[in-house]
C-alpha positions as CSV (number, residue, x, y, z in Angstrom):
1,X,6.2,-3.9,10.6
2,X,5.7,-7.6,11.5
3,X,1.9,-7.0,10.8
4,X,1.8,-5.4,8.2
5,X,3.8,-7.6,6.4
6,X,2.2,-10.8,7.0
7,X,-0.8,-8.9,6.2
8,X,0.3,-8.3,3.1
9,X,1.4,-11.6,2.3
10,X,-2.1,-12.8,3.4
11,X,-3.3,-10.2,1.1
12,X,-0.9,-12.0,-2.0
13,X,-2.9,-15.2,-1.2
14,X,-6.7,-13.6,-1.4
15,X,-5.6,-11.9,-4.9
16,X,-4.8,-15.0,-5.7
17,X,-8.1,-16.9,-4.9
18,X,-10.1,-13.6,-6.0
19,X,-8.6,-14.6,-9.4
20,X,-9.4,-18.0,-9.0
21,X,-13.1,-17.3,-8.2
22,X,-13.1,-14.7,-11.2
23,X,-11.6,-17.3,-13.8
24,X,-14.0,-20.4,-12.9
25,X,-16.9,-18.3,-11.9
26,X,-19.7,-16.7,-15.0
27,X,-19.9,-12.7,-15.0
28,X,-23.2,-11.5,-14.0
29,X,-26.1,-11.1,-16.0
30,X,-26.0,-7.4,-16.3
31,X,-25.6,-5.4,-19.3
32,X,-23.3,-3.2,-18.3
33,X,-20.9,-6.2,-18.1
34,X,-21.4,-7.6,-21.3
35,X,-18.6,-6.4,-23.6
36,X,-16.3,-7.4,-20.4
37,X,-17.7,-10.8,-20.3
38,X,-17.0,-10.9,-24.0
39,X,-13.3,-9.5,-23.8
40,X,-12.8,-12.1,-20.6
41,X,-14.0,-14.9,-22.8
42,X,-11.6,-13.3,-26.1
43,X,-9.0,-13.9,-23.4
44,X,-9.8,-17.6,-22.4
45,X,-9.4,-18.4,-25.8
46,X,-6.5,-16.4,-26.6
47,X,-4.8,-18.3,-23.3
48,X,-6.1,-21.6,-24.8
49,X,-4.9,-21.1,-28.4
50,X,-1.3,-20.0,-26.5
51,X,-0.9,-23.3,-24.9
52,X,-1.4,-25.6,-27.4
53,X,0.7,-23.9,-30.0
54,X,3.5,-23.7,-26.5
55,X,2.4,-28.0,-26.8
56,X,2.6,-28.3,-30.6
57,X,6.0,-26.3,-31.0
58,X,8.7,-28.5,-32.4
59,X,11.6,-29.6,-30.5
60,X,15.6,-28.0,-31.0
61,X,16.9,-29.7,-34.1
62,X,20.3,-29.9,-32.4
63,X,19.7,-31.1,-28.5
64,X,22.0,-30.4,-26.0
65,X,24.4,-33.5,-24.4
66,X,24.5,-35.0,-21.3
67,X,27.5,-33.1,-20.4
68,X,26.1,-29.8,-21.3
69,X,24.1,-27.4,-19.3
70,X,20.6,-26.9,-20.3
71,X,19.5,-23.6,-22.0
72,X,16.7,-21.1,-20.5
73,X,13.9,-20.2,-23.1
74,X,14.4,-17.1,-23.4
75,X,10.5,-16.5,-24.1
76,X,9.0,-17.7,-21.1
77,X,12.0,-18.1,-18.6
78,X,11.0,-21.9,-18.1
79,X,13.5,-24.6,-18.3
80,X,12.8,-26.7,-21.4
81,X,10.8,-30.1,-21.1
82,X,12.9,-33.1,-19.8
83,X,14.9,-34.9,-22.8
84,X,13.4,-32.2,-25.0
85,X,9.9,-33.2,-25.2
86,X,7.7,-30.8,-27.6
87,X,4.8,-31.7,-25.5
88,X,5.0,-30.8,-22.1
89,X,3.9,-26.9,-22.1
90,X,6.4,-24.9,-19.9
91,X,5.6,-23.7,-16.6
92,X,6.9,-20.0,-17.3
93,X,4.1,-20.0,-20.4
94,X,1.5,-20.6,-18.5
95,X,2.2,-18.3,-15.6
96,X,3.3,-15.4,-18.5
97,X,-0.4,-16.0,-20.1
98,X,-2.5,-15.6,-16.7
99,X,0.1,-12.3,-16.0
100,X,-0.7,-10.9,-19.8
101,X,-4.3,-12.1,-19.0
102,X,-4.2,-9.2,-15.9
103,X,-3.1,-6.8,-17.6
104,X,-6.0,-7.1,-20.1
105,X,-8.4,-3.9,-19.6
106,X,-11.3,-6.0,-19.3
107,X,-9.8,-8.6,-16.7
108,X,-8.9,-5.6,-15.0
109,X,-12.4,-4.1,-15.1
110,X,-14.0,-7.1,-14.3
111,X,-12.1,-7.6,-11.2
112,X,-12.3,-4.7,-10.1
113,X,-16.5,-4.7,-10.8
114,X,-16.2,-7.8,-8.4
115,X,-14.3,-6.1,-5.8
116,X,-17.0,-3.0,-5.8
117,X,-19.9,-5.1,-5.3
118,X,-17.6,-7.0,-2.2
119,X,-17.1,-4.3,-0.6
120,X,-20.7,-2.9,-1.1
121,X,-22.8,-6.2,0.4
122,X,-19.6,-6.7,2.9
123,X,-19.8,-2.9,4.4
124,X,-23.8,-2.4,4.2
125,X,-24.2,-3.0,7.6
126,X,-21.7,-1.2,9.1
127,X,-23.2,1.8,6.5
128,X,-26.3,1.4,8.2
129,X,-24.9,0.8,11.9
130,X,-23.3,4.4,11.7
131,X,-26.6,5.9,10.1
132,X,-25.1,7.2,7.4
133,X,-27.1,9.2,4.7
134,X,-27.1,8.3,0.8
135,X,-24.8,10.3,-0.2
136,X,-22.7,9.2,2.6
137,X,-23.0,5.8,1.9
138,X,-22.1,7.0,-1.4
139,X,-18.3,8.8,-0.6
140,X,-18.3,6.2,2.4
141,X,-17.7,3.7,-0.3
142,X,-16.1,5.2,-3.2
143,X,-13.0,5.8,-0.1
144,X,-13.7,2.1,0.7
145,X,-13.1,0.7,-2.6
146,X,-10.3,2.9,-3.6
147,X,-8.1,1.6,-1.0
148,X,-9.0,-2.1,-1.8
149,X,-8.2,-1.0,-5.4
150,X,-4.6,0.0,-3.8
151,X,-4.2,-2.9,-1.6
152,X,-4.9,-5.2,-4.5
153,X,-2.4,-3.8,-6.9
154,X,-0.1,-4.0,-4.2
155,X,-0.9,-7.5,-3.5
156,X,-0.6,-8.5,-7.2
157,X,3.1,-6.7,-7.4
158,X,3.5,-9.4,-4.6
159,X,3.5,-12.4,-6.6
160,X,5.9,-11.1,-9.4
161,X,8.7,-13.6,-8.8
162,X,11.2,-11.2,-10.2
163,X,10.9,-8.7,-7.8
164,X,14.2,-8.0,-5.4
165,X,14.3,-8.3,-1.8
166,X,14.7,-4.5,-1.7
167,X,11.9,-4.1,-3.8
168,X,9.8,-6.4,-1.7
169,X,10.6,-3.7,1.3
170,X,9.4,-0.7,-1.1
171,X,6.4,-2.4,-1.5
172,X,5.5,-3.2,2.3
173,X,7.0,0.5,2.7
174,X,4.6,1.7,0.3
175,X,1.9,-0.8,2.1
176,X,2.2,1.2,5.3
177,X,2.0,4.8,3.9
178,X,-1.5,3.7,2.0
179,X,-3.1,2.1,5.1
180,X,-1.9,5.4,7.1
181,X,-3.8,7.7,4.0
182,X,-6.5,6.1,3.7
183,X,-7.2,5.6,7.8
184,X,-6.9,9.3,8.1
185,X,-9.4,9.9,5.1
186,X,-11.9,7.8,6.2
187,X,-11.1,9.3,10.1
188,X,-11.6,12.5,8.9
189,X,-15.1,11.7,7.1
190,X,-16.7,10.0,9.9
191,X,-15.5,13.0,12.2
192,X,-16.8,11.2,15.6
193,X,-13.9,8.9,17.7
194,X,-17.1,6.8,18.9
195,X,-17.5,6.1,14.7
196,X,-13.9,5.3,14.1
197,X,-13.8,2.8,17.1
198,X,-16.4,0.9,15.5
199,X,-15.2,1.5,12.0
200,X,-11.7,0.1,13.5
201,X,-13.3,-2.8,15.5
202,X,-14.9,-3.9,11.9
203,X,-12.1,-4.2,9.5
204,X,-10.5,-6.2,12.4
205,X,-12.8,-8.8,11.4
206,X,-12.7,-7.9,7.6
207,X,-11.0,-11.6,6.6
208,X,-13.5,-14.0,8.2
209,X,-16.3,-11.5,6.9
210,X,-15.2,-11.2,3.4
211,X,-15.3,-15.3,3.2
212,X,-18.1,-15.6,5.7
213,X,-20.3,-13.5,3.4
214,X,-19.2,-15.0,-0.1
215,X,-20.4,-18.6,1.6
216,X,-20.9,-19.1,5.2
217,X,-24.0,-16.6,5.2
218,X,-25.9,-18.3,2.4
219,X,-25.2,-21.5,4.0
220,X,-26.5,-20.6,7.6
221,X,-29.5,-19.0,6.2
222,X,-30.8,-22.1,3.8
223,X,-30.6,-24.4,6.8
224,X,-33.4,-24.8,9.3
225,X,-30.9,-23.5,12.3
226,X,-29.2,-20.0,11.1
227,X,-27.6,-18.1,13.1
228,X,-28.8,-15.8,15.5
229,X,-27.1,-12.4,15.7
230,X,-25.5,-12.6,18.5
231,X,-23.8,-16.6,17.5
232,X,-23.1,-14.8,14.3
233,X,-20.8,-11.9,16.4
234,X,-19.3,-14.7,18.5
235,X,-18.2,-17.2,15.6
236,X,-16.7,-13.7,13.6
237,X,-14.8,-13.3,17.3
238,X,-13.7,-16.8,17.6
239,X,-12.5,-16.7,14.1
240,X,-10.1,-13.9,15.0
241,X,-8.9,-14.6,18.1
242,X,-7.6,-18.4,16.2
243,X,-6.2,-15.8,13.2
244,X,-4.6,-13.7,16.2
245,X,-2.7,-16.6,17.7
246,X,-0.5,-17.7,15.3
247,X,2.3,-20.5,16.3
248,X,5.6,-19.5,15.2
249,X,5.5,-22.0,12.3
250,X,2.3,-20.3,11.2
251,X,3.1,-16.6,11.6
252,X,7.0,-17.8,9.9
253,X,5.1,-19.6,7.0
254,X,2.9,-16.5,6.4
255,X,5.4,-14.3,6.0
256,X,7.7,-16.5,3.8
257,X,4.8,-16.3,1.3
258,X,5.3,-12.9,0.4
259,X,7.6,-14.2,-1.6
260,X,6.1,-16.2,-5.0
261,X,8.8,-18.1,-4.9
262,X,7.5,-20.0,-1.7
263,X,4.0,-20.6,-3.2
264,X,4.9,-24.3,-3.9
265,X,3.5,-27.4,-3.4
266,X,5.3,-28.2,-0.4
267,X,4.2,-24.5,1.5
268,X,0.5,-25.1,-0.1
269,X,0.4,-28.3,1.8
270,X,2.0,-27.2,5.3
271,X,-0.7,-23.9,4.7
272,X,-3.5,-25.8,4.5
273,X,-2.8,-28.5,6.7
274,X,-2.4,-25.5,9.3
275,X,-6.0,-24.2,8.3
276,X,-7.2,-28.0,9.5
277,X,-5.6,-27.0,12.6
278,X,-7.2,-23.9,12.9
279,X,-10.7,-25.0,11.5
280,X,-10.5,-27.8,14.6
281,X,-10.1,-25.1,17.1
282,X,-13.0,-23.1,15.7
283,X,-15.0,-25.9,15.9
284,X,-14.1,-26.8,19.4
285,X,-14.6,-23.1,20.1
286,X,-18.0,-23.5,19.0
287,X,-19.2,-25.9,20.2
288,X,-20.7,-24.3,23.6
289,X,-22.7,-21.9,21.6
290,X,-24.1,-23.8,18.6
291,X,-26.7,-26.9,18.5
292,X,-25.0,-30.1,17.0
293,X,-27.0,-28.8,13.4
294,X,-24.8,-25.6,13.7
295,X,-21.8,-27.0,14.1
296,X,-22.3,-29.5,11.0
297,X,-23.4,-26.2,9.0
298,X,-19.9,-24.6,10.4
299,X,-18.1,-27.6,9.3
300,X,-19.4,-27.4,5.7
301,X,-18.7,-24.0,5.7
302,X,-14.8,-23.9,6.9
303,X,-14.1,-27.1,4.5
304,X,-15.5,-25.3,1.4
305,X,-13.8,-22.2,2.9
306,X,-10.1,-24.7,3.0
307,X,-11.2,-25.7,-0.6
308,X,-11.4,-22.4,-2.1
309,X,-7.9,-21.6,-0.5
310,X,-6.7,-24.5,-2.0
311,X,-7.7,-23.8,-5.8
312,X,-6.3,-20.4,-5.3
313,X,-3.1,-21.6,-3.9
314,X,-2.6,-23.8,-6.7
315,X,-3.5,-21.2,-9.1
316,X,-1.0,-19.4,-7.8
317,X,2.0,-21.6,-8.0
318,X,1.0,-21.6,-11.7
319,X,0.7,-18.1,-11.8
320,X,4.3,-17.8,-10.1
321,X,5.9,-20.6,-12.3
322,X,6.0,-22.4,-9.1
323,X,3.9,-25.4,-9.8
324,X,5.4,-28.5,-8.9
């Protein structure tokens, strides 16, 4: 139960910085994406036009005393703006627009266009490890991206701040009877233990690939040192052997962000100062197996990686009402 809860709450956080990427990052030229782009950029505006009518709406005429307790808006749940200032835009709008954005069918589409293409350039070389045919490949991924559809939406359920501590259970329940479905389904297609070992040994690493692929790769592979193969399997081990050995404080702080409520500035700071921590040991790690070229490459590569976290973190705490 203990790992598949703080896997879950891990999970909370990419959705999070999956959304970030998808909001500050252009669609694809493609023309199958072009209404969504359209109907994503509808929605930017739409989220724009909300905020500064939220900024431009005028104050209570009659505003409460000092002695009396202030009111909730009842339309976005946020507290209203000290001394009942019409300008500051509250907290709960902004987190109830990027929520209404999700459940936009184009957002929706788009992300989960994104996620398809992930998990085809993240899994090819497994596909092609285990010698699988076309139309292999094919069902191989359709089970693939299913249950990162599932995971996802489970992940996003997550971060509804609303959500009761017994709901929070049903949802890690829930978490546990999908990864047990959709092991035995993809099991029971590869037919052959040898094929499942590796399969298994391969989403062990599925974290550090999913962010080494989306920058680290393209970063190695521009320099004039890339990685070899074999460096490349033994910076993807060291990565989760430091992921693997949580201290207490990091293993207690990833669970507590299961709950949205936690996704504040405070935990965003002890998280990422944790990831320094981490990124350190990596290096150090590293350092017996990489030229001094290498290691400035890896550097790059797990500060941009601490970065990203940190624009998706702060997303978050908007997209929580948490921002503080």
């Amino acid at each position: 139960m203990k790992a598949i809860t703080i896997s879950l709450a891990l999970l909370s956080i990419s959705c999070i910085i999956a959304l970030a990427w998808i909001l500050g990052t252009p669609a694809p030229i493609d023309p199958r994406v072009a209404r969504l782009e359209a109907d994503l950029k509808e929605a930017r505006q739409t989220i724009s036009q909300l905020r500064r009518e939220l900024a431009e709406k005028p104050a209570p005429a009659s505003l409460p005393t000092a002695a009396s307790k202030p009111t909730i808006d009842a339309a976005s749940g946020a507290d209203p703006a000290p001394n009942g200032s019409p300008t500051a835009t509250p907290l709960g709008g902004q987190a109830g627009a990027l929520r209404e954005m999700l459940k936009n069918p184009a957002m929706r589409a788009m992300m989960e266009q994104q996620q398809a293409m992930q998990v085809e350039a993240s899994y090819a070389r497994l596909m092609d490890q285990l010698q699988l045919t076309d139309e292999e490949k094919a069902h191989f991924k359709k089970l693939l991206v299913d249950k990162q559809k599932v995971e996802t939406d489970l992940g996003m359920k997550m971060l509804d701040p609303n959500l009761s501590p017994e709901e929070r259970k049903q949802i890690v329940a829930q978490a546990e009877k999908n990864k047990k479905t959709y092991d035995d389904a993809i099991k029971t297609f590869l037919n052959n233990d040898g094929d499942w070992n590796v399969f298994q040994a391969y989403e062990d690493t599925k974290p550090e690939r999913t962010s080494y692929d989306a920058l680290g790769r393209t970063l190695f592979a521009s320099s004039s040192e890339p990685l070899t193969q074999q460096q490349e399997q033994i910076l993807m081990n060291t990565m989760v052997q430091v992921r693997k050995s949580p201290s207490q404080d990091q293993a207690a702080l990833a669970k507590s962000l299961q709950d949205p409520s936690q996704i504040n500035t405070a935990n965003i700071t002890r998280l990422l100062e944790m990831m320094r921590l981490n990124n350190q040991r990596i290096l150090e790690q590293s350092a017996s197996n990489m030229t001094p070229g290498q290691l400035k490459i890896l550097e790059q590569y797990l500060a941009q990686n601490l970065k990203n976290t940190e624009t998706g973190l702060k997303m978050g705490s908007i997209f929580t009402g948490n921002q503080k």
